[in-house]
N, C-alpha and C positions, 0 to 999 in steps of 0.2 A: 504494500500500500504506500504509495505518496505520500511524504513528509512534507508540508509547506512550512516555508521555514518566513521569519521578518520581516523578510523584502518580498514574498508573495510568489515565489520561485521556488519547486519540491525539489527535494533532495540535494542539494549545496552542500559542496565539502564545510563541515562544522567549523574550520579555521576559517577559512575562505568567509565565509558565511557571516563571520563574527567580524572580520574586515570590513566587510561592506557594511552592517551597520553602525560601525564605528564611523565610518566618511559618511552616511547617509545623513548622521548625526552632525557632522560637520558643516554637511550642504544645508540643516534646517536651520544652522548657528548663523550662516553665512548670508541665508536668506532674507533673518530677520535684519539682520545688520547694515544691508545692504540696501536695503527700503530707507533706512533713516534718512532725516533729512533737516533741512532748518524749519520747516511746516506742517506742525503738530497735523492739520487734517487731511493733508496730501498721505502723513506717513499713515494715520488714521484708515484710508480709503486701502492705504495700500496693503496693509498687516489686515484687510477683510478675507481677501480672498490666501492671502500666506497662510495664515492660521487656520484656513476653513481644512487644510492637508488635502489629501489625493494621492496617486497613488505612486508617482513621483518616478514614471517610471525611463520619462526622461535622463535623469541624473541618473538614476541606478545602473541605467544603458553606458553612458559613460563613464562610469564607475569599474563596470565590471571590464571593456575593453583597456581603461586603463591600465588591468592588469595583465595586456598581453606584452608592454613593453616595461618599463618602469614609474611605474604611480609616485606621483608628484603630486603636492599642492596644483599646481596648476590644472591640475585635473578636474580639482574640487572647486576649482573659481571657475570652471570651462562648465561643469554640473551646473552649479549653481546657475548662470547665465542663461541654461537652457530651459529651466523650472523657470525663471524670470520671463523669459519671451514666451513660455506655454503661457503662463500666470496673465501675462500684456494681452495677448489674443482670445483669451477668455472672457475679459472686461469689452472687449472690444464685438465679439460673439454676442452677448447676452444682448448687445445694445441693437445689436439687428438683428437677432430670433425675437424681440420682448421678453426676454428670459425672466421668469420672477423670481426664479431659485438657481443657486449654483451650489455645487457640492452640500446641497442641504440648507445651506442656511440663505437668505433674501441675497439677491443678487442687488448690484452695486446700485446699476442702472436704476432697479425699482426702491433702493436707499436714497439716494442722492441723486437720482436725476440720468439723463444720457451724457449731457456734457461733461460733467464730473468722472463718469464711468469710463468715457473716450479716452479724457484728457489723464486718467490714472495708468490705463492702458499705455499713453505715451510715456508717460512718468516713468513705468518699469521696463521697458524700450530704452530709453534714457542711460538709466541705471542697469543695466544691461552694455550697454554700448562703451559705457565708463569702468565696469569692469574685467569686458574683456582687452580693451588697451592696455592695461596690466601684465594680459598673457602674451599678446604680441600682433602683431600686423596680418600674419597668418590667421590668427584666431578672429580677430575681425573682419577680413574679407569673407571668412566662413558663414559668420553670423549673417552679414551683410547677403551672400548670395541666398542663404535659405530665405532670409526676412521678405526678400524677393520674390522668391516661390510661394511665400504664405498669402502674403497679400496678390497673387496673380490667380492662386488658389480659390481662394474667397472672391474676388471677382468673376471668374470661369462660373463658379455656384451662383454669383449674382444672377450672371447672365441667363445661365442654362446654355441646354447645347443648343448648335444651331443650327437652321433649315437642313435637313436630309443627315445629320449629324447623329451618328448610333447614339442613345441615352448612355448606354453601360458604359461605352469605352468614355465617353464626356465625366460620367462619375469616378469612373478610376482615377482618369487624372486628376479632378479633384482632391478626389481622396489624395493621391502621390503626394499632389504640393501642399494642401494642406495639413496633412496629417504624416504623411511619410518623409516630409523635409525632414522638419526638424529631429526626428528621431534618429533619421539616420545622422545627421548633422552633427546630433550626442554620441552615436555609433564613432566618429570620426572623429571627435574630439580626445575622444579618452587615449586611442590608438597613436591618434597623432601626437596629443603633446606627451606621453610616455615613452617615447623615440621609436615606435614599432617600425617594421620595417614597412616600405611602402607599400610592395603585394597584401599585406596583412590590413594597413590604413583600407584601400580599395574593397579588401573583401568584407571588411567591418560596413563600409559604408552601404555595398549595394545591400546587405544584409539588413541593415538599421531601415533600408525603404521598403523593401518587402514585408519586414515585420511590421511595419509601421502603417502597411496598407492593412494586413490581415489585423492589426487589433481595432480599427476601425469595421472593416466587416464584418467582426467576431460581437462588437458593438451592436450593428446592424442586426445581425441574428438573435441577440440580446434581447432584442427591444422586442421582435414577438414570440422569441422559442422561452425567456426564462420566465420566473415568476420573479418579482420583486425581493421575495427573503432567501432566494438563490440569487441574484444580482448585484442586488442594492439599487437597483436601477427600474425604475416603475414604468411596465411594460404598456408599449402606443405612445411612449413620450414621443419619438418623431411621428407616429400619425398624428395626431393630436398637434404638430406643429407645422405638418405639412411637407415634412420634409423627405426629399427621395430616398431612399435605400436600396445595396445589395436584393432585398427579397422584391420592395414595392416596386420599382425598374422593373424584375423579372416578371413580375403579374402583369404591368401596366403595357410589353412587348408580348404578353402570349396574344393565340390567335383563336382561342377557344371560345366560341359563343357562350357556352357560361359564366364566364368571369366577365361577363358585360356590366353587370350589376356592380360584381367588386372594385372593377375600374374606375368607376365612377366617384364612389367615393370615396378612393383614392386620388382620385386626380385636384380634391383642396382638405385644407386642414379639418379636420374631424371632432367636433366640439363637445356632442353629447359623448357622456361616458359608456351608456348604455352600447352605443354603434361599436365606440373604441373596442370593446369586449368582444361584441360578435365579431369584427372585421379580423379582432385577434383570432378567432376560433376557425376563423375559417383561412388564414394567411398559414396556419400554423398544421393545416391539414392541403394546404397546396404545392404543388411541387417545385414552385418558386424555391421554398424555404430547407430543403434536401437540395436544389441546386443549389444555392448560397453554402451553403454547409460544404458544400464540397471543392465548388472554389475556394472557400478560408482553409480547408487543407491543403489544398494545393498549393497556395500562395507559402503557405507557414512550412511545411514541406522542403519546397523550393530555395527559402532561405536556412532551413538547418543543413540543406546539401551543401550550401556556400561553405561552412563551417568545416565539411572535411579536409582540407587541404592544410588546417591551422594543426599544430601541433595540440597532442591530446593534454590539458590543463586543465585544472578546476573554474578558469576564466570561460574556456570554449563548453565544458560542460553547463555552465550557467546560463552561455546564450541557447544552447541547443533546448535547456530546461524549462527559457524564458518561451519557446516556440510555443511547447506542451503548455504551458500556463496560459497564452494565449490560447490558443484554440478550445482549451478545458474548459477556457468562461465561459461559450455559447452552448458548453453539453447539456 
């Protein structure tokens, strides 16, 4: 039976294991520290969502590749930077879903307004940008290209796809830029500033986008395969916001005259709770939702192959492990 161990990863070498919470502890010291500022209610807006926690798996990603060359400091300031720019695009998220909850507790936007919530979002951008000059010129064009991809991301989602443009491959990309930059970006941090060798940087990174696609799809299939006290995550939150998914894409391209009904109310946000339930019951008995499933292994798959070429370590076993914890959330 699987052991999950601190960091939310089964079976980690118990040494190994006790490393990483010791740096994870360091990236939360670093986090708080690092919000500070001359402006009691800037720092105020901004220790909302730090303290709300999550599940940090950014920094831990860099964490663990740090150890395939030599773990430094700079690895922990390179983590921490990435939980800062997750943290910035979250405030910046909630203000264009109307998000009224994040991680639990009232989202910023519906505290303090849009402007505020924007304008905090820049503030740890900001402070981001300031500590990784610290790490070096390297580290900041890095930040700089994904920060790129995030916001090209999120614009691609503004849009939608376009005329005669497949929906699935339009959402992948999405997904890539918005969700598979930066993790890979944390993938590539930890390797690069630890002196790894460059083959090793390269296959950390294509590794860090693949994962980073699959635990958004693993998301996706969350939202109608789990239950909430198996998630945490209260299922129809994207029907209920309208928003596309791995499974609703897959329903809203079939060609079956019975899913005419489904499609429909599918095709806008979904208000009553009562619909939310049924739409679940019947997404959850369609073979959308067993397709979905089966691209998220394939995708998670795909990246624990990259892994073989690395030397066998308690580092490459943690990403291989970090696969299986991905794909285990949407069981």
């Amino acid at each position: 039976m699987s052991q999950i161990s601190a960091t939310g990863i089964p079976n980690l070498d118990p040494t190994f294991e006790s490393e990483l919470v010791d740096q994870l502890n360091k990236v939360e010291e670093l986090l708080k520290l690092r919000i500070q500022g001359d402006y009691p209610f800037v720092i105020e807006t901004s220790r909302h969502l730090v303290e709300a926690g999550g599940k940090r798996l950014r920094p831990l990603l860099a964490l663990i590749t740090g150890h395939l060359g030599k773990m430094n400091y700079n690895v922990i300031k390179a983590a921490t930077a990435c939980e800062l720019t997750h943290l910035g695009t979250l405030y910046h998220d909630d203000v264009m879903d109307e998000a009224p909850l994040r991680r639990g507790v009232e989202s910023a936007n519906n505290r303090w307004g849009n402007s505020v919530a924007i304008l905090t979002g820049d503030y740890l951008f900001a402070k981001t940008s300031n500590l990784l000059s610290e790490v070096g010129p390297e580290a900041v064009r890095l930040q700089a290209i994904t920060f790129e991809r995030l916001v090209i991301g999120q614009i691609l989602e503004t849009q939608g796809p376009k005329n005669g443009e497949d929906p699935l491959s339009h959402y992948l990309r999405v997904v890539a830029d918005k969700t598979g930059s930066l993790i890979s970006a944390s993938a590539r941090f930890g390797a690069m500033l630890s002196g790894a060798s460059k083959e090793v940087i390269e296959i950390v990174t294509e590794f860090g986008e693949k994962i980073g696609v699959a635990f958004q799809l693993a998301d996706d299939v969350i939202d109608i395969a789990s239950d909430s006290n198996q998630s945490g995550k209260t299922p129809g939150t994207d029907l209920k916001e309208g928003i596309p998914t791995l499974v609703t894409i897959r329903v809203m391209q079939s060609n079956d005259p019975k899913d005419s009904e489904l499609k429909a109310l599918l095709a806008k946000p979904i208000h009553d709770e009562k619909t939310v339930a049924e739409v679940i019951l019947k997404l959850r008995a369609h073979p959308a939702l067993l397709e979905s499933k089966v691209q998220l292994h394939e995708v998670a798959n795909n990246a624990k192959k990259l892994l073989e070429v690395l030397p066998i370590s308690p580092a490459r076993t943690a990403l291989e492990n970090l696969c299986s914890a991905i794909v285990n959330r949407s069981v």
